[in-house]
FIVOTI-800119 format. One line per 4 residues: for each residue x, y, z of C-alpha. Coordinates in steps of 0.001 Angstrom, whole numbers, plus 500000, padded with zeros to 6 digits. Layout:
// FIVOTI-800119
X,Y,Z  ...
//
This chain:
// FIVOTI-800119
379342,521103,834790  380442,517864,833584  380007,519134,829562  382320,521911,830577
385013,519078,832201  384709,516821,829394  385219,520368,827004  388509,520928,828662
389670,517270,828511  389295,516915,825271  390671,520406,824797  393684,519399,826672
394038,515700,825141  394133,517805,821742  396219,520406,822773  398798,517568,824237
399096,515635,820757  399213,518702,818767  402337,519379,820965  403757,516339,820509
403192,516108,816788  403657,519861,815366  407425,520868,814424  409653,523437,816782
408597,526747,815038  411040,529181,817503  415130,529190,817196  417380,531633,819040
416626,534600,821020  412622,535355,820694  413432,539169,820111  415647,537891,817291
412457,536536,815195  411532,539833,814026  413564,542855,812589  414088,546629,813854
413903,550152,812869  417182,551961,813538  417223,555371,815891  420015,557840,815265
420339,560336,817423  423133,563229,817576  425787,563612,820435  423070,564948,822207
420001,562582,822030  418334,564402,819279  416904,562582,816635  418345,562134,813309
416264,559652,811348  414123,556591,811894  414350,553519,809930  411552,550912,808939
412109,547675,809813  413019,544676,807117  408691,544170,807028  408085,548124,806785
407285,548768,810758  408424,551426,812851  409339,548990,815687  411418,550328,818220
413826,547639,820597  412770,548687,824016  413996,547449,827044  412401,546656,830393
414425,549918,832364  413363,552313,829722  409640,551291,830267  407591,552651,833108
406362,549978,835434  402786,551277,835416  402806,550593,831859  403838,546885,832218
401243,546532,835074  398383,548233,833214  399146,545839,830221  398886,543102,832205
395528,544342,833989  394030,544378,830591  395675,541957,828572  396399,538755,831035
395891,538847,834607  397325,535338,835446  400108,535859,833029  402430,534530,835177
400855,531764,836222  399395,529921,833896  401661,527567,831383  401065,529805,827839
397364,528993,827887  394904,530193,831008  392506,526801,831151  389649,528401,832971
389578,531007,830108  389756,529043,827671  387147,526291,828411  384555,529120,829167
385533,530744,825902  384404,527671,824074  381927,526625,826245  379758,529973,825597
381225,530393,821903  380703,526859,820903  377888,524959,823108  376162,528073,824309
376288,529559,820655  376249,532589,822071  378831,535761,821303  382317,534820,820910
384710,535419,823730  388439,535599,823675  390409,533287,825556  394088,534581,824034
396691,534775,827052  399753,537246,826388  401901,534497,825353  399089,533340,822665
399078,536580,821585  403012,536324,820796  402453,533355,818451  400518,535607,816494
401952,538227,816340  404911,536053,814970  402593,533951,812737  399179,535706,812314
397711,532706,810136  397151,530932,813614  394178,533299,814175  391979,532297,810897
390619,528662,811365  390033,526520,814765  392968,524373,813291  394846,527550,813888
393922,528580,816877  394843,525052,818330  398101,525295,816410  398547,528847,818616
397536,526894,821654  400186,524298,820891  403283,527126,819839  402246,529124,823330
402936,525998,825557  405778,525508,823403  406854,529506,823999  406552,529221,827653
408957,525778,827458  411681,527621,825731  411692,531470,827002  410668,532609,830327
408140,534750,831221  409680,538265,831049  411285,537778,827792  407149,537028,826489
405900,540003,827950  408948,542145,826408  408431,540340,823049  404765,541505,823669
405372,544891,824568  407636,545825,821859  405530,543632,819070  401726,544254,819628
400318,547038,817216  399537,550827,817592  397548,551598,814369  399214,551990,810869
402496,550430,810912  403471,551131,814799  404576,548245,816709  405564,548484,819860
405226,550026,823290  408634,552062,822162  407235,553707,818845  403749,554147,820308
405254,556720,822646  407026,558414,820640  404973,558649,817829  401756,559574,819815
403768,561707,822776  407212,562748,821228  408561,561041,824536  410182,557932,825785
408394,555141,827372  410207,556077,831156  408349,559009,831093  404579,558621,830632
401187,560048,832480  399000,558172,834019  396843,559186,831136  398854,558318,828461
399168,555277,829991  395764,554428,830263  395198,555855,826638  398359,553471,825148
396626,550205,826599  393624,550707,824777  394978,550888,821522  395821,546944,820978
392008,546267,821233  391320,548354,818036  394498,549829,816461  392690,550758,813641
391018,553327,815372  393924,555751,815644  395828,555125,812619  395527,558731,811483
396739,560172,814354  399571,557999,813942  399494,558932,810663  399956,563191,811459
403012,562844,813203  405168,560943,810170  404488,563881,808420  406875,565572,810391
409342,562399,810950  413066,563969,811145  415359,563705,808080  418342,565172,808714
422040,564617,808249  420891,562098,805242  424723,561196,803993  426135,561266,807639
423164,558262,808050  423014,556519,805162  427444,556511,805915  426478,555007,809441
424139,552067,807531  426380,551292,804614  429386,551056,807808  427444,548003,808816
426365,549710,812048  423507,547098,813244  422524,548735,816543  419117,549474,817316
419531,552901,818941  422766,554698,817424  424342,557625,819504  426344,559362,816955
428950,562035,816897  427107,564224,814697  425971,567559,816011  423393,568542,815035
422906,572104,816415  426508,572558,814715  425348,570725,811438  422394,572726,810765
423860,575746,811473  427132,574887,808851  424099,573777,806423  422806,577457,806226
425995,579216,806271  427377,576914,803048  424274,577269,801341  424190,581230,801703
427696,581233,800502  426740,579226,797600  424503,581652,796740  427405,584291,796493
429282,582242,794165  426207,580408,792310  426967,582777,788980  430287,581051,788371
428729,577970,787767  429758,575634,790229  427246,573260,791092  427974,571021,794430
429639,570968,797195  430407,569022,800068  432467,569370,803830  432892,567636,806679
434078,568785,810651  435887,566667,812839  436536,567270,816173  440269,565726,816388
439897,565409,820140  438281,561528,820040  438475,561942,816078  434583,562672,816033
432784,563707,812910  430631,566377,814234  429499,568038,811093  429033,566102,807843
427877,567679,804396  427400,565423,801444  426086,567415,798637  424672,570721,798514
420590,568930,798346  420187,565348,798480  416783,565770,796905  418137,567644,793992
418563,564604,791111  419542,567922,788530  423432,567492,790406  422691,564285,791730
422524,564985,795370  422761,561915,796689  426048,560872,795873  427805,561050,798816
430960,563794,797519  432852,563028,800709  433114,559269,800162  433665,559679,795935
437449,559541,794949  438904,562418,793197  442339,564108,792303  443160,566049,795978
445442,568335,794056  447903,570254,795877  446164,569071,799547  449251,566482,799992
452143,569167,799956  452159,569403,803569  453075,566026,803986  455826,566336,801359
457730,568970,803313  456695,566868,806873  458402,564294,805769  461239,565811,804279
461604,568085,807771  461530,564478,809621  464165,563078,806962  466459,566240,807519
466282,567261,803880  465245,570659,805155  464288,572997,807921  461740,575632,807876
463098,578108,805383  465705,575677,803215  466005,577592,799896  464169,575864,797491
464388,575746,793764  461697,577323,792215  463100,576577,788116  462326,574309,784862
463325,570507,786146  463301,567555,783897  462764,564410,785814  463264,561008,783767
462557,563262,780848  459318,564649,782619  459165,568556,782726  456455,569007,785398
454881,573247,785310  453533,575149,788131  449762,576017,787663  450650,579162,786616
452900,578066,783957  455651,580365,785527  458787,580206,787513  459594,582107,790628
463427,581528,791202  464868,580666,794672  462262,580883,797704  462356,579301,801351
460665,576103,801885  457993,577403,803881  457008,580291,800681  457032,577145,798688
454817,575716,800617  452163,578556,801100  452673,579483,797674  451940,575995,796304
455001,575770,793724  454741,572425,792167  458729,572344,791305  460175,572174,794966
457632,570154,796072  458251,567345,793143  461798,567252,793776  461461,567257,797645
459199,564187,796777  461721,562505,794748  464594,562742,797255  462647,561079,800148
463157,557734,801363  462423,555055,804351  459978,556177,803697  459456,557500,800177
456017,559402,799671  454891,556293,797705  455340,554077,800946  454154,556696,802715
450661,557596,800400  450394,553681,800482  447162,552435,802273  445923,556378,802946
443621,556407,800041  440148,554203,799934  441175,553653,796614  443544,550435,796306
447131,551685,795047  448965,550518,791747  452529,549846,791596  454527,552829,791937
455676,553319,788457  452337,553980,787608  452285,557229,789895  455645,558825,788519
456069,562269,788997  452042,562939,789676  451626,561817,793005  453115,564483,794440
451024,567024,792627  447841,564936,794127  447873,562079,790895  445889,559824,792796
442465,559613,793418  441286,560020,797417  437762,560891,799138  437706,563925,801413
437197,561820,804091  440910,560014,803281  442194,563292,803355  440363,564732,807048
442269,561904,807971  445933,562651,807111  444897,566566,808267  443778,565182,811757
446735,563333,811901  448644,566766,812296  446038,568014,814920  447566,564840,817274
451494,564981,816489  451450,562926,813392  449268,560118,814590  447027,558540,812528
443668,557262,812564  440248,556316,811505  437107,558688,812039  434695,557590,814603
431335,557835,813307  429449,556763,817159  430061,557795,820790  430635,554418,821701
432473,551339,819917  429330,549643,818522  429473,545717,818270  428473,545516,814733
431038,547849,813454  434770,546806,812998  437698,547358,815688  438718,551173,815248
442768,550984,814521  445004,552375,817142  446733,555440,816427  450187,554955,813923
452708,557637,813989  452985,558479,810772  455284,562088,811355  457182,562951,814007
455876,565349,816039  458773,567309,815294  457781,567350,811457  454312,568406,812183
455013,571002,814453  457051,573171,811796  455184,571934,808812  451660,573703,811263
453886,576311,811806  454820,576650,808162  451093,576677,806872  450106,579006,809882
451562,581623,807394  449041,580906,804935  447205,584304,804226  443392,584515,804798
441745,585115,801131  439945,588923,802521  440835,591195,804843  439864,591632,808225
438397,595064,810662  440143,595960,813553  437117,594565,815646  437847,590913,813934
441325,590701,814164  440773,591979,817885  438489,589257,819115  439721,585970,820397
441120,583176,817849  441761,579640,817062  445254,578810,815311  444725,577853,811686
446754,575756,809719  445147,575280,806256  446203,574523,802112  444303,574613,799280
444170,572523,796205  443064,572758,792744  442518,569188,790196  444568,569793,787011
441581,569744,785114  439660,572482,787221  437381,569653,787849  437335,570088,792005
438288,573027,794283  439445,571731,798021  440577,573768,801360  441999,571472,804105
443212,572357,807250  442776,572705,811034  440820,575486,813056  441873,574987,816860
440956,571153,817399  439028,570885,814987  439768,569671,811289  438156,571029,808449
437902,569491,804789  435730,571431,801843  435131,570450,798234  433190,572260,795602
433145,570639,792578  430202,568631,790219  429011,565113,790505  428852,564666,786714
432337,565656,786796  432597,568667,784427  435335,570741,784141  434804,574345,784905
437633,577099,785250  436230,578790,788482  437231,575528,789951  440390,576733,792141
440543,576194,795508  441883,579151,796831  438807,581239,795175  436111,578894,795792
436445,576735,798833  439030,578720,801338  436184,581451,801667  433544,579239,803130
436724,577560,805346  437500,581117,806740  433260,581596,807273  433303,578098,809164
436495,579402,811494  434094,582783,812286  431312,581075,813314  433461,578382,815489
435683,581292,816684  432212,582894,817888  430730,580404,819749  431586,580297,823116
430833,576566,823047  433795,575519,820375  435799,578227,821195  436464,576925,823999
439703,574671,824868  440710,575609,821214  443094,578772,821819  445736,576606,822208
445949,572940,820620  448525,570663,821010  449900,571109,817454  450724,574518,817929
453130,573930,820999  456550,572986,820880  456464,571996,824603  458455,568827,825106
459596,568713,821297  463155,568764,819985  462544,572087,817912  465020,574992,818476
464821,578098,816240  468071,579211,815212  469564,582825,813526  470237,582082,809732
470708,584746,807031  468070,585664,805059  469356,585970,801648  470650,582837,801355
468467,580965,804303  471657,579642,805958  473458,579860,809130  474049,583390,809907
478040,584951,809794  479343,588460,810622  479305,589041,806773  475579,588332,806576
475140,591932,809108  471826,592856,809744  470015,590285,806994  469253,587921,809486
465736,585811,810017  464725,582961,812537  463644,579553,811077  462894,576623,812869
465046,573490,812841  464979,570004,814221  468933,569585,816481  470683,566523,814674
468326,566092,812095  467441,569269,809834  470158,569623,807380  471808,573199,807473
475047,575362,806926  476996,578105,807618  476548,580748,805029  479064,581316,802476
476763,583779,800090  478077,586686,801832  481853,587197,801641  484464,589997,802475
486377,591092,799539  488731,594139,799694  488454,597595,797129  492021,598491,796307
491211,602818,796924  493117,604305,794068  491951,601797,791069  488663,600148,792498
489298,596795,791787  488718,594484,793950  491503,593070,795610  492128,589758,798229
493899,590901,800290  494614,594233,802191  495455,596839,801930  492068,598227,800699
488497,598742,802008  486874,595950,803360  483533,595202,801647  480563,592568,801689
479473,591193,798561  477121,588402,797590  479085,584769,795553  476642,583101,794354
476759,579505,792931  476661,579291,789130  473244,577233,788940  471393,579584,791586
472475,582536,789412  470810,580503,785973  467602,579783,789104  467286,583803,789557
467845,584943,786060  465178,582550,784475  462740,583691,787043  463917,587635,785668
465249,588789,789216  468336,590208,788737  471368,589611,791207  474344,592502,791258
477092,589497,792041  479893,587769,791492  479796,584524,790170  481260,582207,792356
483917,580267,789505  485171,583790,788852  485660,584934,792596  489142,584099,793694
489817,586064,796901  490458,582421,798620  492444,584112,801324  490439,587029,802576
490834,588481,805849  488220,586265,807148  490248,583774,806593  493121,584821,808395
493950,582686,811821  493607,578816,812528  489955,576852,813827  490333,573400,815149
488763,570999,817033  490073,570014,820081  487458,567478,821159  486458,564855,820166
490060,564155,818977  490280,562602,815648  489173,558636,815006  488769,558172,819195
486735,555571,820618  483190,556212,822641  481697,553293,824443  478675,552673,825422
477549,550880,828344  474552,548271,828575  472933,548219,832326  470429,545712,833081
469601,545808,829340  469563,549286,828884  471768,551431,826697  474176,554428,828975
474609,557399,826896  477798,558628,826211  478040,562836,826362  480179,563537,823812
482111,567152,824171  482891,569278,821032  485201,571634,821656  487408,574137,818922
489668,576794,819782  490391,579969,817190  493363,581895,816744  491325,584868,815813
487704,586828,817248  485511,583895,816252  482081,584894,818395  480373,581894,817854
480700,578056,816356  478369,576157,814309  478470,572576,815173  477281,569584,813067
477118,565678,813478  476675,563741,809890  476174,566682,808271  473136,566942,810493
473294,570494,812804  473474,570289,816510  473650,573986,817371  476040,577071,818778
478715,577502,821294  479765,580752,821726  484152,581361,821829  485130,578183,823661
482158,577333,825447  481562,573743,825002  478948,571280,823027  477273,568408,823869
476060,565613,822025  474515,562327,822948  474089,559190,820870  472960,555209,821778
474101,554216,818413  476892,552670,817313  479354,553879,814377  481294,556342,812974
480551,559669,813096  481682,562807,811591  481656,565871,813554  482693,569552,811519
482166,573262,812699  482103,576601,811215  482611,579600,812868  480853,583081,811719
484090,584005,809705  483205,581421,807485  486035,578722,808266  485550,575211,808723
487378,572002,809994  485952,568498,810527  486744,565391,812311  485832,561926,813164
484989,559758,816300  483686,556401,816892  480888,554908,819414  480957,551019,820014
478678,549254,822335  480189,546929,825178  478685,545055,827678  479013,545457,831835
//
């Protein structure tokens, strides 16, 4: 008895100086000493790929409430007993341990306490010598000094081995059971605390189940890493369900098309809701090194060809340069000595903006592009692209026709920025903000939601590429709002657009970048965007709560439609008769007239000539301007017209009688009135009286229209800023008269 006091004395005395002596070997949090595997998991807790850690573990973070209790208490049954009370070292233990190993000479016994078994774990050289073992003895008391004793045992339980390269309470269960730790059997329970002793034992069982370790989603993950995303356990906004799914309906359509040539392709879903990537694509096979299938095609920069047109005629809807059907110019341009082509080397002649649009013309959309400003589609393009812009000469006339290089993912952006109103945002990537990953950037209005709701409305037209049975077009749909794009070089094929709430963005293309003529959007990538809308469009699930998105509502918006004539896509008149169209317009912004295409003319009866004035029978014919003629003849459509420099019939019958405006009088003086520092409207009445049958008056404020009275029913208009203003009307006979007012602010 007294060998075994003067044992642990001298134990203890050592112990003590080695305490004093050795150097601090822990900093931080203890759970901070060692690295992690990542989990990802989809939207719905499935898993998407596990990660080794920095020293090639699978070691899972686990915390204390997603471990069941029994497990904790059977650990410490077999592990430690007085775990939590002794200091880091259990005295009785160990002075019988080297009593019997030591004096006794007999078998060697264990005296290791749960917090010696931390140390080494953390530095397993403290196991091979006595030196070390004292050394462990030593970093346990120190252990127990700076942590307390639940963040040991948690250290312990995610740290201590489970055969092969399993650490951890967290990937025991799941590699063993496929579970989580919360929800364990007593006999896996008992079973899981007997591995420690002897991992060795069931490395190959550990072993079986890597085999069949998910991979999925590989781009969408490797994304999520190279984001900087640090977490532990990830819950991202992938599904799954949805992403395999898309996976075998893209690579069955490949198949269709795999005889052109093409090679890769790539897509990505976003639900525009929260802005969630739900479906992500990055090459046709990641394992395939023959088209290098793990480049990530959504993240690479390439020419987005004619994908940015919408947001050419958006912004020139929200600058007032047009409305919905503007007649466009469809002709030869030169442009700082520039002759830009369409891509089918032809021209078309006159068309409405929204034909332009669908139709892709290069021409209308270059000069709409040159014509904007505050801002221009520079200043707007600025800061969309990953790619860092040069100075705008550089750009010329080839932004606009997609000059610039941009990853699929910088375009889903600007297309879910129609899907909410013309705000624009990043992509979120996980469910929740995640605290290694930067601040997400608020929403910036980038169109008015004005702009995007005829620019949807314009694209909406867009044909699909094959016709449907009666049984499709019968069931239930999603709005669609797409556009297609081809690289000048027939180097990528893209279809972007929206399908209900969700946003949609498709390349095919090649890695190696080769050029290949089968490369046009329209004929390669909008088939597999019309295949995605069928299968959403079929599932109950995403069906749902997308029959009627936001975008496609002009609830709450200032958007009126409004009669024009549909020859020469301007407001209609009684000569227009029966050629009339609706076209959607934006009240004191969209820039529009009264048309003057159309224009009585009388036929003197005896010689057939035309004559100005009566008597003779009244007729309609078309005047059209001298360069519009030059417009329809280059594009071979023939107009039977006059021209309008040799039509002189200046005083017509429908000119006949007097239009003026009797409100607001000429150069008078609105005020408006500040209240507690807010600005009072002033309603603004225009009023014109007409000496003959006018049925109905076109008003317009800065050139900007407003809308229709009808005889003398009255307009209003309503302004907070101050200046001059001019106000002019037409009336459907085809007169006009114009005046001016003035609105100054004063105080109250």
């Amino acid at each position: 008895m007294k060998l075994n006091k003067k044992i642990f004395i001298l134990t203890l005395v050592a112990v003590i100086g080695l305490h004093l002596s050795l150097p601090h070997f822990f900093s931080g949090q203890l759970l901070a000493e060692k690295t992690w595997s990542q989990q990802f998991y989809d939207r719905n807790k499935k898993l998407l790929r596990l990660t080794l850690s920095g020293d090639e573990k699978y070691r899972f973070f686990t915390s204390y409430k997603e471990i069941n209790p029994k497990l904790v208490e059977a650990f410490l049954d077999k592990e430690d007993q007085f775990f939590y009370y002794h200091p880091g070292v259990n005295p009785a233990a160990l002075s019988r341990a080297i009593y019997k190993t030591f004096v006794a000479k007999g078998k060697k016994q264990g005296a290791s306490t749960i917090t010696m078994q931390v140390v080494r774990l953390l530095y397993p050289e403290t196991t091979k010598s006595i030196s070390g073992k004292l050394l462990q003895i030593v970093q346990a008391l120190k252990l127990e000094a700076l942590y307390s004793k639940d963040e040991i045992l948690l250290a312990y339980l995610n740290w201590t081995p489970f055969g092969s390269n399993l650490e951890g309470v967290g990937a025991a269960c799941f590699f063993y059971f496929k579970n989580s730790c919360e929800k364990l059997t007593p006999e896996q329970i008992q079973f899981l605390v007997q591995i420690p002793q002897n991992p060795q034992k069931f490395t190959p069982q550990a072993n079986e189940t890597k085999k069949h370790l998910a991979f999925r989603a590989p781009h969408f993950i490797e994304y999520l890493k190279q984001s900087g995303v640090e977490d532990k356990a990830v819950n991202t906004t992938l599904d799954i369900n949805l992403q395999e799914n898309i996976e075998v309906l893209a690579e069955s359509y490949f198949k269709t098309i795999a005889r052109t040539g093409v090679k890769n392709y790539s897509l990505v879903i976003v639900d525009t809701n929260k802005n969630e990537i739900i479906s992500y694509i990055g090459s046709r096979d990641y394992f395939n090194s023959d088209i290098k299938g793990q480049i990530d095609a959504n993240r690479s920069l390439k020419p987005p060809g004619s994908t940015l047109k919408p947001f050419i005629y958006g912004l020139a809807l929200q600058q007032g340069l047009i409305h919905e059907k503007t007649l466009l110019k469809d002709t030869r341009m030169t442009f700082a000595g520039l002759n830009p082509e369409n891509f089918d080397e032809q021209f078309l002649g006159p068309m409405s903006a929204d034909q332009a649009l669908i139709l892709s013309r290069n021409l209308p959309a270059v000069d709409l592009a040159r014509r904007l400003e505050n801002p221009s589609f520079y200043e707007f393009m600025k800061g969309k692209s990953s790619l860092r812009f040069k100075d705008e000469k550089f750009y010329g006339l080839s932004l606009p026709l997609g000059g610039v290089e941009m990853s699929l993912l910088d375009l889903l952006k600007l297309y879910a920025s129609l899907a909410h109103q013309g705000k624009y945002s990043d992509l979120n990537i996980t469910l929740k903000k995640q605290k290694s990953l930067p601040q997400p950037t608020a929403y910036q209005q980038i169109l008015t939601p004005e702009a995007v709701y005829i620019v949807t409305q314009m694209l909406k037209k867009n044909p699909r590429t094959e016709s449907l049975t009666l049984q499709e077009l019968t069931k239930k749909a999603m709005p669609l709002a797409w556009k297609t794009g081809t690289s000048k070089s027939y180097k990528d094929a893209w279809t972007m657009g929206l399908i209900g709430n969700y946003a949609v963005g498709i390349w095919f293309g090649d890695n190696d970048r080769e050029m290949n003529p089968a490369l046009v959007g329209r004929n390669i990538a909008a088939p597999l965007y019309f295949q995605i809308y069928d299968y959403l469009r079929n599932k109950p699930k995403y069906l749902k709560g997308n029959e009627n998105p936001i975008w496609d509502s002009p609830v709450g918006l200032n958007v009126k439609k409004v009669h024009i004539c549909s020859v020469s896509k301007k407001l209609v008149t009684e000569n227009c008769g029966h050629k009339t169209e609706e076209s959607l317009f934006i009240p004191s912004v969209s820039s529009i007239e009264t048309c003057t295409i159309h224009r009585k003319v009388f036929v003197d009866p005896q010689t057939q000539k035309m004559s100005c004035k009566p008597p003779g029978d009244p007729r309609v014919v078309e005047v059209w301007p001298d360069d519009l003629l030059a417009v329809y003849k280059e594009a071979g459509l023939k107009k039977v017209t006059l021209s309008e420099k040799k039509f002189s019939c200046d005083d017509s019958l429908s000119r006949v009688g007097q239009l003026s405006i009797t409100s607001p009088q000429e150069n008078i003086e609105y005020l408006i009135q500040t209240q507690q520092g807010r600005l009072l409207k002033p309603k603004i009445q225009l009023r014109a009286i007409s000496e003959s049958d006018s049925q109905y008056l076109d008003w317009f404020v800065n050139k900007n229209y407003v809308g229709r009275s009808f005889k003398s029913e009255p307009m209003f208009f309503e302004t907070a800023v101050p200046g001059r203003y001019s106000v002019s009307v037409n009336d459907n006979l085809g007169r006009s008269q114009s005046s001016y007012f003035n609105v100054k602010v004063i105080s109250q």
